[in-house]
N, C-alpha and C positions, 0 to 999 in steps of 0.2 A: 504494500500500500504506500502510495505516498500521503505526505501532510495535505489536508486541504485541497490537493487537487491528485492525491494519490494516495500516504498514511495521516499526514498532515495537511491540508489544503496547500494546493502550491500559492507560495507567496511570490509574488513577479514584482520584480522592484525597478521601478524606474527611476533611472542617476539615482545612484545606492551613493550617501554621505553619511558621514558619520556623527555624532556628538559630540561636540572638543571637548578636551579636558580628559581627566583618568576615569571621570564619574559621568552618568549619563544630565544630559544636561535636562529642562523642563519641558518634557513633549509633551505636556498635557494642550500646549496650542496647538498641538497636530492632531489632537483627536476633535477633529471639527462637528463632529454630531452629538457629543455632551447640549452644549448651548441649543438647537434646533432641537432636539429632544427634551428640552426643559428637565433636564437632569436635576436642578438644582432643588423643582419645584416638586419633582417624584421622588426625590428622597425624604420631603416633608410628610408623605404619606409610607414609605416602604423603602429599605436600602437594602433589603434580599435578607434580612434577619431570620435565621434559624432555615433556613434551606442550604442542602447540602448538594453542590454539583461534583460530580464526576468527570474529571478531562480526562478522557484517555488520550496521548499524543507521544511526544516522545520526553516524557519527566517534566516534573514540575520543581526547578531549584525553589524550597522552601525560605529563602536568608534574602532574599533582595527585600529592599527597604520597604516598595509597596504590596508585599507578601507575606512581611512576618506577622505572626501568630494567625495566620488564616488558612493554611494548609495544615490538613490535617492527615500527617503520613500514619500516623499509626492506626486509622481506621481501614486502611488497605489489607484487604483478605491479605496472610502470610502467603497464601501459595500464588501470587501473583504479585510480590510485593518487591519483586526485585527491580531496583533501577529506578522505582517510582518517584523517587527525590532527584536522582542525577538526569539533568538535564544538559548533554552537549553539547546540544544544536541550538539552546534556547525557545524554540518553538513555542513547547507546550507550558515554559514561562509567562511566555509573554501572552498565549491564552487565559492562563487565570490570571494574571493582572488584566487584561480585559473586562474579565468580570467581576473580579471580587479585590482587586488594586486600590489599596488607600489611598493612593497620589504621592507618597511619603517620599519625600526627598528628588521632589522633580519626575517621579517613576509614571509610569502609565497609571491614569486612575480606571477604575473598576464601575461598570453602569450600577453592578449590584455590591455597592463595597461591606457590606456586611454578614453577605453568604459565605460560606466556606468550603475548602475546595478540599475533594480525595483526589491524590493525584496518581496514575496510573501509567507503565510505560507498557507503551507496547512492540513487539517484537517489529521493525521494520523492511526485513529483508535485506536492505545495503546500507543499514545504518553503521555510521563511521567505526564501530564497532562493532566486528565479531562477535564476540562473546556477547554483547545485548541481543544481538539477533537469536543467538541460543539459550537463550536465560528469559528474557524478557518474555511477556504472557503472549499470546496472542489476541489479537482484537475480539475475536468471539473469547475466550476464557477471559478476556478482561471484561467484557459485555456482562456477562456471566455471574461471576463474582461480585462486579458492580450490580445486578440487580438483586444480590442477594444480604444488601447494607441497606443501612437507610438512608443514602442518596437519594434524591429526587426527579435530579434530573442527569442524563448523562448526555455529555457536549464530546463533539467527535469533529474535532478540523481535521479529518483525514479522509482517505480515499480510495477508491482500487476500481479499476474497469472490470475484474473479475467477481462473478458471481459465485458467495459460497455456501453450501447447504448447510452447516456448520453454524457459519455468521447469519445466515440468516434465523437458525433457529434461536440460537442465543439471542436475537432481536425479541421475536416473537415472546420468548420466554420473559425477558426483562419489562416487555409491553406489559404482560400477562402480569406483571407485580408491580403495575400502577406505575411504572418509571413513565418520564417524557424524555424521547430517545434525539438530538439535534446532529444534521451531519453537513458538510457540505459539499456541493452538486458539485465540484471540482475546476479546474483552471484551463479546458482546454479548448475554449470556447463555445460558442452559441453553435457552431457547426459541427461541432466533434461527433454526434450522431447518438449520444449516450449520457448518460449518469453516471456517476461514478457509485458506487457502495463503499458506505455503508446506507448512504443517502437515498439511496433506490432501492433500497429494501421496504415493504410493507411497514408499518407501525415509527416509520422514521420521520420525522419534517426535514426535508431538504432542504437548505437556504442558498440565496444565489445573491450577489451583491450591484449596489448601485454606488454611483460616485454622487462627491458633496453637490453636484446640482440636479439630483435623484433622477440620472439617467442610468438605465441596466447594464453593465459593466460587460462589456465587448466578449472577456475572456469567460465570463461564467458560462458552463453549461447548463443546455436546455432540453427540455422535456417534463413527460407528465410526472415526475418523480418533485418536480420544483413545485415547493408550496407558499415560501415570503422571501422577501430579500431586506437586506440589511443592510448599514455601510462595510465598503470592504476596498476601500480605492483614499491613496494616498496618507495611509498611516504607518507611523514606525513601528518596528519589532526587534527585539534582540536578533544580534547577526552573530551570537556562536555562542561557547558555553561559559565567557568570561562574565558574562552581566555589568561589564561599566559601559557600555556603549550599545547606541540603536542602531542600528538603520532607519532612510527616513525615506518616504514617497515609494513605502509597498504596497502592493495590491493582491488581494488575493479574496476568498469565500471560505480563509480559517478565519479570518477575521470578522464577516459575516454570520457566522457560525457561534462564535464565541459571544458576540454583541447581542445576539435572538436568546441565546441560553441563558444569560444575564436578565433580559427581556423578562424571560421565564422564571428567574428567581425573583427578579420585583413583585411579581403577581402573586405567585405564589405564595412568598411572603405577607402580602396584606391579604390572603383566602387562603389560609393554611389549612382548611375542611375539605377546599373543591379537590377534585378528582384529576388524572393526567387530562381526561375528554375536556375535561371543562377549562383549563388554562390553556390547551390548546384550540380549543373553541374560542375563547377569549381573542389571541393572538391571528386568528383567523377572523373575526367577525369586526374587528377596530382596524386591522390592516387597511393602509390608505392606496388607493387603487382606482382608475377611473373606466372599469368597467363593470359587468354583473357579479356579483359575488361566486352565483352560479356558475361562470364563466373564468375560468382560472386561467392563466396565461403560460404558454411552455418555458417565458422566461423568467417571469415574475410571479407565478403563481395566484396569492391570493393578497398580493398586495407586498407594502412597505410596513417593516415592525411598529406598530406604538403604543408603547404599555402603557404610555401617560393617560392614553384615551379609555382604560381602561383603569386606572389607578382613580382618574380624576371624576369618573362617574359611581356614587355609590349605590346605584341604582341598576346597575349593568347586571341583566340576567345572564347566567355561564352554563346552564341547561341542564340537559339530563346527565346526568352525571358519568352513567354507564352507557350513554349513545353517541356513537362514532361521530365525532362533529365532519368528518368525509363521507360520510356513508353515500350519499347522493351520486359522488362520483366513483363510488366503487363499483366493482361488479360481484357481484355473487353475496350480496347483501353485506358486505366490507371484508368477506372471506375470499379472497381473492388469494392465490399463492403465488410466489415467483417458479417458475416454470422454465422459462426463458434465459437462455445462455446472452451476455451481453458479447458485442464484438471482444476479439482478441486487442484491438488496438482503435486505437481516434480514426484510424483512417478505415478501417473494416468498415462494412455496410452495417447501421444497425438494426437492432431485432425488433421485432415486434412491442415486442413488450420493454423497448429502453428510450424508446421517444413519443412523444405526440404532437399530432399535429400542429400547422402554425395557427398562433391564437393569439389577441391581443397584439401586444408589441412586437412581436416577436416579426422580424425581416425588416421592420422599420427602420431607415438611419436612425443613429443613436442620438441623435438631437429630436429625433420627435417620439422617442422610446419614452416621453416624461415620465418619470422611475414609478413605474409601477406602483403607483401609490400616494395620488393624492390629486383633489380635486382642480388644485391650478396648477399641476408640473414639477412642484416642488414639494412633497411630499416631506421630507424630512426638515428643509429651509422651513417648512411652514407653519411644522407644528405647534411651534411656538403661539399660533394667531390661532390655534383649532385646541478490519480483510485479511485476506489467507495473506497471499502475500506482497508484500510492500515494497517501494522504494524510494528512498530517499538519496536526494543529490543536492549539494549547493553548489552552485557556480557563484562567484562573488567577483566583479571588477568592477575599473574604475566607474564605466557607465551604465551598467547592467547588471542585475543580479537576480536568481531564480531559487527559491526554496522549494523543494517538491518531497513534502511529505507524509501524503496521502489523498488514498484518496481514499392468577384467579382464572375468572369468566373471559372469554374470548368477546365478552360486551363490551370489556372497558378496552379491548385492543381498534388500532385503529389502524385500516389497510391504504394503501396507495390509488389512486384514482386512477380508471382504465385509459388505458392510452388509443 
């Protein structure tokens, strides 16, 4: 798998600079969707208190300044608990500081700074070490394990064009005990012809990213597996496993990915009763979008995240508790299975069942693509006014850099919409 567009979403960096100094300097100005997201105002109601997310990526370094005391490595199952703290790559650092980041010391601040994170490493394939690739769990035994904690939610910036029976049942399984499972659609564009998994798996929310003037991000892929999108275009990320230093003007749908899960612990956190259906009902029905709800887009799905619209109404119905807020677009009454082998590669024709049709935005230039999600084009600007096996590679130069690190009752499971 790679990160976010394989185990980890691939993160694609345009003119990769650095943060002067020994220490990472204050990128909280790069994270431009705090402000447009009225972050300041949804923490007055919720900062993700007492929800527990699950990153699986590749480690979570517990000691950076806006991470301590928020990981919680010793609730990581022993038998998959190796590596979980050591982070090389930084990746799956700079994932939970996404979500759960104080700000503490110029660091990345966190949308849900008061959640806490179980951090999980998973086995990569051509991760810079050997020995993590044999040691470390596998994406489904980390699925796994993770449903069998009291994490909440599990957040997955990673990726894989292959489909596995294994991971998919681990999905299923952890559906099945109430988790809200986040992954993302991967980095290989709107044409690649597929989804990547874990994101196209049944019971999953794929997210796929827009940039700060909420157009759908060129390189996300598409198909019926995409259900929100997020920002995910021109933020920094740690660039290895030093942690004094970012990278800055990355792009990627781990970043997406991590942002919607955060999403997910805000809510959560002020309706700690409702059920996975029901915050993900939530996240689907406030999604800003300007078409039918009924009508979901192959690239943006069911809109742009906004939890404020749901934090800021205390009168928001979240519904049946146990009824698939997809069921409409499923088939087989939401019991729909994956079946369906995806292409071996981006360029292989794809299957039936790993794309759908064009809808919505989707083939539009990306200037009239208004990001999926909001009534005048600016969905996020606006809010204010309203896998088996992985691979990971960095290329890192002066003007270009690429991270590719992946990619109960069956009432409360909730399947993928037919293609």
């Amino acid at each position: 798998m790679r990160v976010g567009g394989s185990v980890a979403s691939a993160l694609i960096v345009v003119g990769v600079s650095f943060a002067p100094g020994a220490t990472a300097a204050d990128v909280q100005s790069e994270q431009w969707y705090l402000g447009p997201m009225q972050a300041e105002k949804m923490w007055k109601t919720s900062t993700g208190e007492g929800i527990k997310v699950a990153v699986i990526d590749t480690g979570v370094n517990p000691d950076t300044p806006s991470l301590r005391g928020r990981v919680l490595a010793d609730e990581v199952p022993k038998q998959v608990a190796y590596g979980a703290t050591d982070d090389d790559v930084g990746h799956g650092t700079t994932m939970a500081e996404l979500i759960a980041g104080s700000g503490a010391d110029g660091r990345l601040q966190g949308l849900a700074p008061d959640a806490q994170i179980v951090p999980y490493k998973a086995a990569l394939g051509d991760s810079p070490s050997a020995k993590d690739d044999e040691l470390a769990p596998t994406l489904q035994e980390a699925i796994r394990a993770a449903a069998d904690t009291d994490v909440r939610i599990i957040s997955m910036s990673v990726g894989n064009e292959f489909y596995g029976a294994g991971e998919a049942a681990a999905v299923r399984y952890a559906a099945s005990k109430g988790k809200v499972l986040i992954a993302s659609v991967g980095n290989s564009g709107q044409d690649s012809g597929y989804i990547e998994y874990p994101a196209a798996y049944e019971y999953v929310i794929g997210v796929s990213s827009i940039d700060e003037k909420s157009r759908i991000s060129d390189f996300g892929q598409s198909g019926g597996q995409v259900d929100l999108v997020a920002p995910g275009e021109g933020l920094p990320a740690y660039c290895n496993g030093n942690f004094h230093e970012y990278c800055h003007n990355l792009n990627g749908t781990s970043f997406s990915t991590a942002i919607t899960s955060a999403a997910a612990a805000l809510i959560w956190s002020a309706h700690p009763d409702w059920t996975a259906n029901q915050v993900t009902r939530s996240l689907i029905d406030t999604a800003g979008r300007k078409w039918p709800k009924d009508k979901p887009t192959s690239t943006a799905g069911y809109g742009t995240i906004r939890p404020r619209s749901v934090l800021a109404n205390p009168d928001y119905d979240p519904g049946e508790p146990y009824s698939d807020p997809l069921r409409k677009e499923n088939t087989q009454e939401g019991e729909k299975l994956v079946t369906e082998i995806p292409p071996a590669s981006a360029s292989a024709k794809p299957s039936a069942g790993t794309t759908a049709a064009s809808q919505g935005a989707e083939g539009a230039p990306k200037d009239e693509q208004a990001a999926a999600g909001s009534d005048d084009a600016k969905t996020v600007a606006s809010d204010a006014s309203n896998d088996s096996g992985s691979t990971l590679w960095i290329a890192l130069g002066a003007a270009a850099a690429v991270v590719v690190l992946g990619g109960g009752a069956f009432a409360v499971l909730r399947a993928k919409r037919a293609n």
